[in-house]
CHARMM-style PDB file with segment names, atoms N, HN, CA, C and O in Angstrom:
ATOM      1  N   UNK     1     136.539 -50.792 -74.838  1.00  0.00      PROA
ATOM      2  CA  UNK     1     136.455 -52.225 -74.701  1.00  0.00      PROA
ATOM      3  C   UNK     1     137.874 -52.785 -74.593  1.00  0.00      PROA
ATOM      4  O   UNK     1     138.583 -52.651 -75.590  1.00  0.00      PROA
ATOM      5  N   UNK     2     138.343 -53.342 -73.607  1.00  0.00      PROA
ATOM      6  HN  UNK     2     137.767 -53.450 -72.796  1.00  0.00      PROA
ATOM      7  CA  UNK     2     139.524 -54.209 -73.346  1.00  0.00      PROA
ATOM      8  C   UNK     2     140.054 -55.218 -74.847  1.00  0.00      PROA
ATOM      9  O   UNK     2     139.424 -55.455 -75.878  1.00  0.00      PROA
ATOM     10  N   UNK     3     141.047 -55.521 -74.545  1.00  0.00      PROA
ATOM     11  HN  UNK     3     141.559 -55.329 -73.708  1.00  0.00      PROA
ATOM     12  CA  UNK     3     141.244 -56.488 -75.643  1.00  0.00      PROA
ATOM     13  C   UNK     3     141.656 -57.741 -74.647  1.00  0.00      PROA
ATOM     14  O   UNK     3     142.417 -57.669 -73.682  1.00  0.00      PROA
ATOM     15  N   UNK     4     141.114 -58.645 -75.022  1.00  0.00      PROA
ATOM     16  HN  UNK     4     140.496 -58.704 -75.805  1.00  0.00      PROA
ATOM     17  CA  UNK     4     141.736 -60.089 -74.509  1.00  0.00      PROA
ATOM     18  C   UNK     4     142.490 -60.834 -75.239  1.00  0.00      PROA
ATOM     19  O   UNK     4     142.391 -60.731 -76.462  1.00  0.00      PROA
ATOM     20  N   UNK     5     143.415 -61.757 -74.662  1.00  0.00      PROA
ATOM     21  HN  UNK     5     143.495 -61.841 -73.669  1.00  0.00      PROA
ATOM     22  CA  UNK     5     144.185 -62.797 -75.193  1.00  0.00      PROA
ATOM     23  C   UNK     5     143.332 -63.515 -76.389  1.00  0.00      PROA
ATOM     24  O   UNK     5     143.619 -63.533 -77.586  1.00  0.00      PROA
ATOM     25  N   UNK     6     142.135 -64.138 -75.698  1.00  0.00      PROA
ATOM     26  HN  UNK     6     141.902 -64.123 -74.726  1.00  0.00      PROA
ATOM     27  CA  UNK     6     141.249 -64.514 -77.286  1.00  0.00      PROA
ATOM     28  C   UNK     6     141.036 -63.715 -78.645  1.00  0.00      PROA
ATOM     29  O   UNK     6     140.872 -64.160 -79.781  1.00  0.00      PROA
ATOM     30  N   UNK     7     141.102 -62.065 -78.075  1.00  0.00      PROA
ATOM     31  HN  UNK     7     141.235 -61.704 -77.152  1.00  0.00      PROA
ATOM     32  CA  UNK     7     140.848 -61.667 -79.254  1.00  0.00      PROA
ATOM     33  C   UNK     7     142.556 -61.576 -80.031  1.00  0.00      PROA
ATOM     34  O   UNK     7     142.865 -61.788 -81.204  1.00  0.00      PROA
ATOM     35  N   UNK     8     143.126 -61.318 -79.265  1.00  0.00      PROA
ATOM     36  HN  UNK     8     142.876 -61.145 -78.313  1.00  0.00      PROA
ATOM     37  CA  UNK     8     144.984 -61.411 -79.813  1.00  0.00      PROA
ATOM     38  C   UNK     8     145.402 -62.549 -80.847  1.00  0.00      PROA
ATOM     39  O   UNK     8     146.100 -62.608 -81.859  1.00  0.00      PROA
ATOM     40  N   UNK     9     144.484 -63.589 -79.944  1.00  0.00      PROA
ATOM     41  HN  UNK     9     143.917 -63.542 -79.121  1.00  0.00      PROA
ATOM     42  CA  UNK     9     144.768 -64.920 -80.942  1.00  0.00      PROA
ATOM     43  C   UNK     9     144.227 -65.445 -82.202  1.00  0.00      PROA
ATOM     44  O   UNK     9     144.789 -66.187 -83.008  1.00  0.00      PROA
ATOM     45  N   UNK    10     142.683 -64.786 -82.257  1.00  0.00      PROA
ATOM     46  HN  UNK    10     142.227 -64.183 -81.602  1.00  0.00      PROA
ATOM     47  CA  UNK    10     141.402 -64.671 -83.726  1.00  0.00      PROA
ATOM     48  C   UNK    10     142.775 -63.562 -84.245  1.00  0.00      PROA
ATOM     49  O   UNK    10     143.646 -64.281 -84.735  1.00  0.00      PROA
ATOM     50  N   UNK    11     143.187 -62.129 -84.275  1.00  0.00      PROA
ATOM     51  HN  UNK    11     142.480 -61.545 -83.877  1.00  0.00      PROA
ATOM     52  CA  UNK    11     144.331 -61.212 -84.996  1.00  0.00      PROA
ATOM     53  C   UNK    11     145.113 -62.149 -85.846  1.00  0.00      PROA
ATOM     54  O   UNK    11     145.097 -62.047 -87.073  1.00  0.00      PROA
ATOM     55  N   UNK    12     145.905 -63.204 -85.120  1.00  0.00      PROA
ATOM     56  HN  UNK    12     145.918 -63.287 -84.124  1.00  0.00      PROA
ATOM     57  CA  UNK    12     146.971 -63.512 -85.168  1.00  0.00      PROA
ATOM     58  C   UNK    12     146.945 -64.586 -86.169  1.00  0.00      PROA
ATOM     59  O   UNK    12     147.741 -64.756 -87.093  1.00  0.00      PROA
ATOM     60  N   UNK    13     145.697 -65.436 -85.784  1.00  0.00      PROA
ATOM     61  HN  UNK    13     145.051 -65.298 -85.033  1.00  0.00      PROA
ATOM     62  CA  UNK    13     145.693 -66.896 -86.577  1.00  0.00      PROA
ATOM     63  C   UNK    13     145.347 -66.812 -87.877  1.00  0.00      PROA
ATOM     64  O   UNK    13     144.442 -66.132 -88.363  1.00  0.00      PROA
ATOM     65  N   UNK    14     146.209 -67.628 -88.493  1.00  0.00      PROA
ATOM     66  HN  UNK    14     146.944 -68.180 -88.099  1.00  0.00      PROA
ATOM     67  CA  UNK    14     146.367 -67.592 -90.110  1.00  0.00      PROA
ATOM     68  C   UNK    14     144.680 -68.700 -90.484  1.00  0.00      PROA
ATOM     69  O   UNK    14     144.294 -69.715 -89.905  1.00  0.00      PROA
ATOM     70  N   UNK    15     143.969 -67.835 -91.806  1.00  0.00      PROA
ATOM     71  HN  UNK    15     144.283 -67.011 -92.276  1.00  0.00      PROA
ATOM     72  CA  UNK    15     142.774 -68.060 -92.232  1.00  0.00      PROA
ATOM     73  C   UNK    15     142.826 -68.698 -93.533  1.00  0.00      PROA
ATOM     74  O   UNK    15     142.980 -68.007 -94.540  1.00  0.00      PROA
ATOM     75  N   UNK    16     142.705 -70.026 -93.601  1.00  0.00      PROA
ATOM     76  HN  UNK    16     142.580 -70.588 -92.783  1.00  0.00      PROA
ATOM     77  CA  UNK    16     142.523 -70.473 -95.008  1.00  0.00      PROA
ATOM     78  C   UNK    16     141.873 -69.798 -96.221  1.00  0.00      PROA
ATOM     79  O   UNK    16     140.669 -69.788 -95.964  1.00  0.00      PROA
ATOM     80  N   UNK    17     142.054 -69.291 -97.287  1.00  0.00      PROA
ATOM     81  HN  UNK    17     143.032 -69.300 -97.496  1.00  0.00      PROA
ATOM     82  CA  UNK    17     141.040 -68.979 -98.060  1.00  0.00      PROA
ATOM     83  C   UNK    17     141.530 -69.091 -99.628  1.00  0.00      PROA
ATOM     84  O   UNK    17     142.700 -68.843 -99.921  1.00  0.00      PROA
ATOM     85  N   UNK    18     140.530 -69.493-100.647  1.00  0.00      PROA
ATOM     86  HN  UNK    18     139.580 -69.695-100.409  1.00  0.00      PROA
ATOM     87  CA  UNK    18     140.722 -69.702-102.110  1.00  0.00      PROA
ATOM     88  C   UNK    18     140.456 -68.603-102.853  1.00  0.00      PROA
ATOM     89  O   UNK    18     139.741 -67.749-102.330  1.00  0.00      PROA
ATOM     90  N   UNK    19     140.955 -68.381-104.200  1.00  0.00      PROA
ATOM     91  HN  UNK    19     141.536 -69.075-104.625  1.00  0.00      PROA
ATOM     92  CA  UNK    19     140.756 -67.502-104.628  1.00  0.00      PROA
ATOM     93  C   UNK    19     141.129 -67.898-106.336  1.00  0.00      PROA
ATOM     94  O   UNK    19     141.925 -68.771-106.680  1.00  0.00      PROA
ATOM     95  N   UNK    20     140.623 -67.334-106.924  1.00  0.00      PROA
ATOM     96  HN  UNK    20     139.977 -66.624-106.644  1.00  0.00      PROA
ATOM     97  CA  UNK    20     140.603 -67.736-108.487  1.00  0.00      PROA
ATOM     98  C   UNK    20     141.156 -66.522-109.464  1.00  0.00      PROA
ATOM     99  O   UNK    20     140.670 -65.400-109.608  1.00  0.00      PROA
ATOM    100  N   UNK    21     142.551 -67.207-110.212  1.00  0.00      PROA
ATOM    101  HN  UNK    21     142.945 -68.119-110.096  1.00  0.00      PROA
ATOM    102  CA  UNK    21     143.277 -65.851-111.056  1.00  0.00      PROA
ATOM    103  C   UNK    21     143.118 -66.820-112.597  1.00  0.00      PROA
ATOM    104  O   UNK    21     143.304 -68.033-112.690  1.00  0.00      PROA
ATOM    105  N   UNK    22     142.800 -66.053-113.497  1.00  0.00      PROA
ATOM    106  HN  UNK    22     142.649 -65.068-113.421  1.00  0.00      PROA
ATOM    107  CA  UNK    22     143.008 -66.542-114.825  1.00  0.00      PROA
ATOM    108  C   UNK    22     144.106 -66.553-114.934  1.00  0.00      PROA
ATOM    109  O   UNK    22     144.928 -65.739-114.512  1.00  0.00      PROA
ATOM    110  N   UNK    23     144.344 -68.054-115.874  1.00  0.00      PROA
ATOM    111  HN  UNK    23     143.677 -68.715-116.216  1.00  0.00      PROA
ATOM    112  CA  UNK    23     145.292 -68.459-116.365  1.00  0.00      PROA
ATOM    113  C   UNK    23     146.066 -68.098-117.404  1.00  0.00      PROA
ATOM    114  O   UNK    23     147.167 -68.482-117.800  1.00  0.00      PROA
ATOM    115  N   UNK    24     144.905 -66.883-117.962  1.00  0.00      PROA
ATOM    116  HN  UNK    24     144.011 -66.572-117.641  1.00  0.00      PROA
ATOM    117  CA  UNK    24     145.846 -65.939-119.027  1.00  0.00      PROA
ATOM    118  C   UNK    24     146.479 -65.014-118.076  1.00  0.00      PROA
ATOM    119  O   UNK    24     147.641 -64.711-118.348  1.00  0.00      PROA
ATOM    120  N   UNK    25     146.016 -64.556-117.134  1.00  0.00      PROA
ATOM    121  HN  UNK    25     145.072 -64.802-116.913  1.00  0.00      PROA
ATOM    122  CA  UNK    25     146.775 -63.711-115.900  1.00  0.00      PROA
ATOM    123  C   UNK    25     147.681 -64.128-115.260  1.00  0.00      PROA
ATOM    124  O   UNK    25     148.289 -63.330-114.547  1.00  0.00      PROA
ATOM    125  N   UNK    26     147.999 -65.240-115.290  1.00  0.00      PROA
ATOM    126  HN  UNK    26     147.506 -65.888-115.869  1.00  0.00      PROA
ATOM    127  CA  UNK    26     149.406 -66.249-114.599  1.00  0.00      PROA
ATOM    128  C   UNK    26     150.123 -66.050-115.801  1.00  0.00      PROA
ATOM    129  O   UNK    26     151.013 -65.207-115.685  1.00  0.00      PROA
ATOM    130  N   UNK    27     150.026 -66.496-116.771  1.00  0.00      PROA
ATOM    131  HN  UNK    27     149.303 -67.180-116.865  1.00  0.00      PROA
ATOM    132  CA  UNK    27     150.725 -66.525-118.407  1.00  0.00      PROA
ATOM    133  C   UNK    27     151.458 -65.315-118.194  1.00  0.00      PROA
ATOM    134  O   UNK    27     152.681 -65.216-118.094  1.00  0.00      PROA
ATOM    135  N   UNK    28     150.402 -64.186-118.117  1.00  0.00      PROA
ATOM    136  HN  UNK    28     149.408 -64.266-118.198  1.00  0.00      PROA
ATOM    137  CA  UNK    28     151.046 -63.003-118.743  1.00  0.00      PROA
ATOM    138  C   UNK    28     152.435 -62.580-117.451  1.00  0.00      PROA
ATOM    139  O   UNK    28     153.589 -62.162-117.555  1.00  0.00      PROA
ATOM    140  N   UNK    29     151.778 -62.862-116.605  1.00  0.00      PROA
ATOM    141  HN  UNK    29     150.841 -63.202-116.520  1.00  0.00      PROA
ATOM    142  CA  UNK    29     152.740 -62.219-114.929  1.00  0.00      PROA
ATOM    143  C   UNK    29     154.074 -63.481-115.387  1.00  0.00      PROA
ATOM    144  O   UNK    29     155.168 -62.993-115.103  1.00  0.00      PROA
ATOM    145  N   UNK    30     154.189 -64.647-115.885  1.00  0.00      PROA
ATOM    146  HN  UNK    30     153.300 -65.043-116.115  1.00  0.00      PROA
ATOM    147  CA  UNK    30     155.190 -65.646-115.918  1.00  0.00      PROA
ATOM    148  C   UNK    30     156.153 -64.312-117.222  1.00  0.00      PROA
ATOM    149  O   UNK    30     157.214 -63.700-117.099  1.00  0.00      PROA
ATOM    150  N   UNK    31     155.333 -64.346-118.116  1.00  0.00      PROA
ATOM    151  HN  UNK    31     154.472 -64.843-118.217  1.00  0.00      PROA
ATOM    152  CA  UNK    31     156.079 -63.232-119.393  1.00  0.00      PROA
ATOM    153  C   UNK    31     156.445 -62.131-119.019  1.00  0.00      PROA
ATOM    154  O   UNK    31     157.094 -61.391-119.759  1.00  0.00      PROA
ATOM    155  N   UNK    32     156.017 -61.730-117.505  1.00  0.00      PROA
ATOM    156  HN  UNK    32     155.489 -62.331-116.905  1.00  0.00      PROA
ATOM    157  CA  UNK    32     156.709 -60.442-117.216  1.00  0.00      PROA
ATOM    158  C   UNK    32     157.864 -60.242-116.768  1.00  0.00      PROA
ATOM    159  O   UNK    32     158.744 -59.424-117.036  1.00  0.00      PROA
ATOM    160  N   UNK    33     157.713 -61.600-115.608  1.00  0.00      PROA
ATOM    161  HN  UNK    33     156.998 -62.265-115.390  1.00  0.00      PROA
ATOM    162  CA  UNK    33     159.058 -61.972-114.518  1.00  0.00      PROA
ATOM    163  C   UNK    33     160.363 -62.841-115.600  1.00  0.00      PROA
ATOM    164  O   UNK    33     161.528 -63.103-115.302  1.00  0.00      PROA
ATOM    165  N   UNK    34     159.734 -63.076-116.686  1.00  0.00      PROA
ATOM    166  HN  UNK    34     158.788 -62.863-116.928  1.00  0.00      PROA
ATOM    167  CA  UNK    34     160.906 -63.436-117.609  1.00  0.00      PROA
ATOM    168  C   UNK    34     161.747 -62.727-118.359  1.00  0.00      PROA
ATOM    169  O   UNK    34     162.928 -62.874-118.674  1.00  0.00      PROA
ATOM    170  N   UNK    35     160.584 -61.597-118.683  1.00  0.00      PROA
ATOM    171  HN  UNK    35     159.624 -61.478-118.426  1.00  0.00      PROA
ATOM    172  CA  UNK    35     161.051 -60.168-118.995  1.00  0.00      PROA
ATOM    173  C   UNK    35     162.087 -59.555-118.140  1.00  0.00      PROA
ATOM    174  O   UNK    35     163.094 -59.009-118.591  1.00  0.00      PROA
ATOM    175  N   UNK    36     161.722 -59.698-116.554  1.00  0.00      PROA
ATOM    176  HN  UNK    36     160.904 -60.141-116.188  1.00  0.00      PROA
ATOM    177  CA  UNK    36     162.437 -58.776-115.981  1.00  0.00      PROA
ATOM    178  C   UNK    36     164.093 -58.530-115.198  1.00  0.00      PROA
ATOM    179  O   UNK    36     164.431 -58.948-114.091  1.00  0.00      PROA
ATOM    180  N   UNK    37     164.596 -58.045-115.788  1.00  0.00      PROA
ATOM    181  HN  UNK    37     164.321 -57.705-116.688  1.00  0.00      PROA
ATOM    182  CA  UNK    37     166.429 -57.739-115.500  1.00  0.00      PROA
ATOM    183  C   UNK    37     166.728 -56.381-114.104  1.00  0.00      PROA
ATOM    184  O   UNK    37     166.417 -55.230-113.795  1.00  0.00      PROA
ATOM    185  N   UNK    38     167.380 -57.329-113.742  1.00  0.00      PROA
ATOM    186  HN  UNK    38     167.632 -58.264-113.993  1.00  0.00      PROA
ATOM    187  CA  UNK    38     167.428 -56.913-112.183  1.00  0.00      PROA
ATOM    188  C   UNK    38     168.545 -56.241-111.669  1.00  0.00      PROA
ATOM    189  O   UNK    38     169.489 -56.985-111.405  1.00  0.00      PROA
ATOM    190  N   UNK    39     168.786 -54.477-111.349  1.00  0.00      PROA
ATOM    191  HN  UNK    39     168.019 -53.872-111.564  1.00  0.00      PROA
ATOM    192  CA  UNK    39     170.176 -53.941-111.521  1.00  0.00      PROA
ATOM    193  C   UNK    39     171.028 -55.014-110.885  1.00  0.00      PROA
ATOM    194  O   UNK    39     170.712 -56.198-110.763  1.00  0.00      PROA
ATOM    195  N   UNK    40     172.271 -54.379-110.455  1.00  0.00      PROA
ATOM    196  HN  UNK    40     172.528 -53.417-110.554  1.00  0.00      PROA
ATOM    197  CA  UNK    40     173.573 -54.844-109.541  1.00  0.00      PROA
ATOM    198  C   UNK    40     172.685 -54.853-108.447  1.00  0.00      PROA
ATOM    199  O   UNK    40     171.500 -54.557-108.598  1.00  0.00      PROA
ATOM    200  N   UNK    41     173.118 -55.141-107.457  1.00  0.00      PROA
ATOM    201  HN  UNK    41     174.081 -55.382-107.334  1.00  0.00      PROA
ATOM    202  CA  UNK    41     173.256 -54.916-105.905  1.00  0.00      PROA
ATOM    203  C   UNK    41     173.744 -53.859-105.371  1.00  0.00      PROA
ATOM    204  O   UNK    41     174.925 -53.773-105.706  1.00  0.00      PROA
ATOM    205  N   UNK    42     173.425 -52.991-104.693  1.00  0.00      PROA
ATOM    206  HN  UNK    42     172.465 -53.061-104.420  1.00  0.00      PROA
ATOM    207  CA  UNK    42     173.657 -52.627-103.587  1.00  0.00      PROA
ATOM    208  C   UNK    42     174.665 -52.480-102.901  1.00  0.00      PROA
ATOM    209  O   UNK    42     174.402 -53.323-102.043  1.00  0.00      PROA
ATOM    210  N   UNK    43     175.870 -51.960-102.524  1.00  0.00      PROA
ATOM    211  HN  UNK    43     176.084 -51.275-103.221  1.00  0.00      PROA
ATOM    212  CA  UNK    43     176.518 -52.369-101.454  1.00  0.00      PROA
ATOM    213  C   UNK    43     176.825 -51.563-100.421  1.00  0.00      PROA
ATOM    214  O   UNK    43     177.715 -50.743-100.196  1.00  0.00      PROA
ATOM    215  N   UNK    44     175.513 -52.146 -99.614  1.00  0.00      PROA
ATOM    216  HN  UNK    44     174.790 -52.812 -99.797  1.00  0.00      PROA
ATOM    217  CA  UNK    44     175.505 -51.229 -98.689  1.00  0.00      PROA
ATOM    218  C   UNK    44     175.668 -52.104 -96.678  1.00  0.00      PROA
ATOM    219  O   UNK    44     175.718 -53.275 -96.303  1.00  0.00      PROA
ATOM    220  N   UNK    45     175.691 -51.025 -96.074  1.00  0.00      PROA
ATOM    221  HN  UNK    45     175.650 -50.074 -96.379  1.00  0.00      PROA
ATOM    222  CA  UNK    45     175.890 -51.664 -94.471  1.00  0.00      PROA
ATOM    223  C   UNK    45     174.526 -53.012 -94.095  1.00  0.00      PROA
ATOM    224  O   UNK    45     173.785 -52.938 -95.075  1.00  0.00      PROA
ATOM    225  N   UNK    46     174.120 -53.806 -93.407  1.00  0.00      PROA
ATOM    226  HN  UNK    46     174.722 -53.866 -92.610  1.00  0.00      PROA
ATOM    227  CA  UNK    46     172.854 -54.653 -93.356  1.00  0.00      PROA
ATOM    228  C   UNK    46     171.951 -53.942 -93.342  1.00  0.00      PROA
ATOM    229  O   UNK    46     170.965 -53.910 -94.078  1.00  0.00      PROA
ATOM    230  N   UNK    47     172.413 -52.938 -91.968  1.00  0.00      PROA
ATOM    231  HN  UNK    47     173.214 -52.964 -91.370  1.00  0.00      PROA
ATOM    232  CA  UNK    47     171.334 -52.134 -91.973  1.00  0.00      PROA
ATOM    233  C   UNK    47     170.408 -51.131 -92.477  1.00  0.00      PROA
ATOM    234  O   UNK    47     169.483 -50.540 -91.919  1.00  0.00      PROA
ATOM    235  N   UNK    48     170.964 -51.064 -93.905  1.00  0.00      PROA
ATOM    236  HN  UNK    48     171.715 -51.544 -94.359  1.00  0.00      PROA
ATOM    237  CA  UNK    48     170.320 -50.050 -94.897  1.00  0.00      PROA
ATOM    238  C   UNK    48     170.263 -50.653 -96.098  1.00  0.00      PROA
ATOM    239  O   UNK    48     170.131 -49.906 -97.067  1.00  0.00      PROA
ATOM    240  N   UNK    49     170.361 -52.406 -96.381  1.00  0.00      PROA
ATOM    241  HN  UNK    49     170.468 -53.014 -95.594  1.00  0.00      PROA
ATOM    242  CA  UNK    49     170.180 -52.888 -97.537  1.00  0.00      PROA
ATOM    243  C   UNK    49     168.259 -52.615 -97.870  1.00  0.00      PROA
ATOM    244  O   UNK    49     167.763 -52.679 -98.995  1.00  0.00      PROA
ATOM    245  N   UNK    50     167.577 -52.356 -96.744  1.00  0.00      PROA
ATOM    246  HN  UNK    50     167.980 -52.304 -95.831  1.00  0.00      PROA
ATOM    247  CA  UNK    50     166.042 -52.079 -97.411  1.00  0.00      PROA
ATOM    248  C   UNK    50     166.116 -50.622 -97.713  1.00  0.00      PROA
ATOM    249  O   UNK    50     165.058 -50.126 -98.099  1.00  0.00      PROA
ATOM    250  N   UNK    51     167.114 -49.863 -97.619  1.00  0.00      PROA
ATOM    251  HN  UNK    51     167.974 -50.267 -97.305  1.00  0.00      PROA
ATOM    252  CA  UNK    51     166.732 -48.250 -97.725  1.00  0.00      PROA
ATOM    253  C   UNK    51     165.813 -47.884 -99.345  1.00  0.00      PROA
ATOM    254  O   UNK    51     165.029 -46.977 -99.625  1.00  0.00      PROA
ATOM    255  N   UNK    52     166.233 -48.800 -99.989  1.00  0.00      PROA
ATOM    256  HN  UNK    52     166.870 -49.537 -99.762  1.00  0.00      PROA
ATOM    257  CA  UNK    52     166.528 -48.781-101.531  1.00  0.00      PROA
ATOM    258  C   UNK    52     165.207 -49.881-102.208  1.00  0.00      PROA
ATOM    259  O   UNK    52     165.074 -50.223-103.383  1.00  0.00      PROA
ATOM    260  N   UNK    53     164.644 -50.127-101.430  1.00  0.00      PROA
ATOM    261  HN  UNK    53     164.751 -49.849-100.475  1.00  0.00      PROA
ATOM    262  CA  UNK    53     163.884 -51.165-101.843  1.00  0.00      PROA
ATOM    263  C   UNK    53     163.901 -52.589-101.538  1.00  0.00      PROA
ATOM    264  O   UNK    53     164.489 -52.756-100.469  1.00  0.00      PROA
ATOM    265  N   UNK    54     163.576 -53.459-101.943  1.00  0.00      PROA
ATOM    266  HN  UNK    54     163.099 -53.323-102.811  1.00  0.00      PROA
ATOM    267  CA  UNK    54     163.714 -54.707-101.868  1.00  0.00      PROA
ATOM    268  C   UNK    54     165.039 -55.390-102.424  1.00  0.00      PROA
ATOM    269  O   UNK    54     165.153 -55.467-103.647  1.00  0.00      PROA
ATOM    270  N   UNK    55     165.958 -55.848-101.682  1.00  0.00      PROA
ATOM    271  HN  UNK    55     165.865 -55.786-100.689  1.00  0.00      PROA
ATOM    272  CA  UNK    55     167.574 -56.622-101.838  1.00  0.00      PROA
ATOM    273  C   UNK    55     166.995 -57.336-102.915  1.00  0.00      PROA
ATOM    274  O   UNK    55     165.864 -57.821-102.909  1.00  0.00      PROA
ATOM    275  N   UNK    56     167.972 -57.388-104.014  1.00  0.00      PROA
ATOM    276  HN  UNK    56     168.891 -56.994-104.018  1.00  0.00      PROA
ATOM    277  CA  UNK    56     168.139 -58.591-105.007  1.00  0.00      PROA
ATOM    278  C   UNK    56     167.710 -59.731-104.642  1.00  0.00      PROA
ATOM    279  O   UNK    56     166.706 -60.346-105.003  1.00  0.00      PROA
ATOM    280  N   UNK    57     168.928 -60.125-103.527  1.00  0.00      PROA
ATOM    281  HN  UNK    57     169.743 -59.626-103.234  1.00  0.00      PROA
ATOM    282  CA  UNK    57     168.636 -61.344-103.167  1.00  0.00      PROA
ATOM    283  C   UNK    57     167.715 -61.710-102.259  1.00  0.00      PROA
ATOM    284  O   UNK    57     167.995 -62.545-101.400  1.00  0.00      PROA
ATOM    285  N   UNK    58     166.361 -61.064-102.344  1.00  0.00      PROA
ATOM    286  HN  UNK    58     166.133 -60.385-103.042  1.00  0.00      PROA
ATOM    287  CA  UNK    58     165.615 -61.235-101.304  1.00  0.00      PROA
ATOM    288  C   UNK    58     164.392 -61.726-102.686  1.00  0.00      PROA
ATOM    289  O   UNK    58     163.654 -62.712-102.663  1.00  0.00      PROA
ATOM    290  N   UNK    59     164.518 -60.557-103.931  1.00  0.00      PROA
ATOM    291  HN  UNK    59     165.118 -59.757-103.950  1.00  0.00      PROA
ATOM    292  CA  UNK    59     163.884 -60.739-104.596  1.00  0.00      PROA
ATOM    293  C   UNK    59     164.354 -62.223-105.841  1.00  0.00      PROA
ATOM    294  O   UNK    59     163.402 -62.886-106.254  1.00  0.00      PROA
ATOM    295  N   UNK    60     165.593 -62.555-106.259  1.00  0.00      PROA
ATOM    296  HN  UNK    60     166.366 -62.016-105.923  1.00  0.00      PROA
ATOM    297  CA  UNK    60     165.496 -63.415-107.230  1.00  0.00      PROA
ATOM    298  C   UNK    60     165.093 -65.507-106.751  1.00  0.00      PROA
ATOM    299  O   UNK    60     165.145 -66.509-107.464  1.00  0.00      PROA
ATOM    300  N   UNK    61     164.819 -65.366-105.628  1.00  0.00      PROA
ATOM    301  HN  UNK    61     164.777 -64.552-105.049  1.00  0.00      PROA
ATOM    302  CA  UNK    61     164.641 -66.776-105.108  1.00  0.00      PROA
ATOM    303  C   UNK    61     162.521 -66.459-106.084  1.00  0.00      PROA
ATOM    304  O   UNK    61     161.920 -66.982-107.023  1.00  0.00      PROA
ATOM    305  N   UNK    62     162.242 -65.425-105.142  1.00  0.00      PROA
ATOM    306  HN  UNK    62     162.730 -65.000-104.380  1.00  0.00      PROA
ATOM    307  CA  UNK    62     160.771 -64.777-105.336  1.00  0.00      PROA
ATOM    308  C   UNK    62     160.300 -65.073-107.023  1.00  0.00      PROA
ATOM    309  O   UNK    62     159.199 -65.596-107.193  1.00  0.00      PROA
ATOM    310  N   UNK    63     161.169 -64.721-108.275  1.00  0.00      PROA
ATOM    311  HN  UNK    63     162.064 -64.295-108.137  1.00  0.00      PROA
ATOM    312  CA  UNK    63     161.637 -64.566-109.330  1.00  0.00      PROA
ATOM    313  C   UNK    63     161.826 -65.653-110.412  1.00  0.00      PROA
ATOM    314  O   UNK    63     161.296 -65.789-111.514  1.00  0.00      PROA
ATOM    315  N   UNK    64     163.123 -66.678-109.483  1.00  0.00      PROA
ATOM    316  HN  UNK    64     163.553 -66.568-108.587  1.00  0.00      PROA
ATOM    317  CA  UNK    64     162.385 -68.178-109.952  1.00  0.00      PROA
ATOM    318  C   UNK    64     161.329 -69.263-109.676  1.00  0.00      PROA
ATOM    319  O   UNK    64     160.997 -70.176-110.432  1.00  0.00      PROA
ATOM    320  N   UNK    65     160.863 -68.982-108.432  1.00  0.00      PROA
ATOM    321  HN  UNK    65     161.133 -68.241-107.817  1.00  0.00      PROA
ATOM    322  CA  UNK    65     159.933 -69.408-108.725  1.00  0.00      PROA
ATOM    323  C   UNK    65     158.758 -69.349-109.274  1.00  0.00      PROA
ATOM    324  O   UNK    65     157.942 -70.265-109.378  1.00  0.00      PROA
ATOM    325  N   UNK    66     158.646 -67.997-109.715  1.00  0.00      PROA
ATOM    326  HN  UNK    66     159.308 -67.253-109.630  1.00  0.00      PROA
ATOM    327  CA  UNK    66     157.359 -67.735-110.505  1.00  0.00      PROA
ATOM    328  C   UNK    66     158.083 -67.679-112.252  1.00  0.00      PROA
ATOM    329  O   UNK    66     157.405 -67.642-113.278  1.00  0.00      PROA
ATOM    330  N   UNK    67     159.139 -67.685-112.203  1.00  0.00      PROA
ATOM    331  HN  UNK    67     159.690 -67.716-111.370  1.00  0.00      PROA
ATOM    332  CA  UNK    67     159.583 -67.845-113.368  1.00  0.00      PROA
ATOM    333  C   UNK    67     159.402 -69.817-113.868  1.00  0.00      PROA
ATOM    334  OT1 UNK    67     159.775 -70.210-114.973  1.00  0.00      PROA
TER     335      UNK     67
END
């Protein structure tokens, strides 16, 4: 079966949807990310700052706000 542009575009398009987390489950994930201490950095070429995982600074923006 071919693929068409219509179906490329249903792939592509972002789908509203709700979803329900306890609020003791937010609590506890806020007590974790407060918990959590984050090595040095890295210093590495651009192109191999993901070799290692996720960059610091990719992660502590991520960090306060759930903090």
């Amino acid at each position: 079966m071919a693929s068409t542009d219509s179906d490329e575009d249903d792939r592509n398009s972002i789908v509203s949807y709700t979803m329900h987390v306890s609020q003791m489950y937010l609590n506890l994930t806020r007590k974790k990310i407060g918990m959590t201490r984050l090595p040095h950095e890295l210093l590495l070429p651009e192109e191999r700052r993901w070799d290692y995982g996720t960059p610091k600074a990719e992660l502590e923006p991520l960090i306060d706000y759930w903090h």
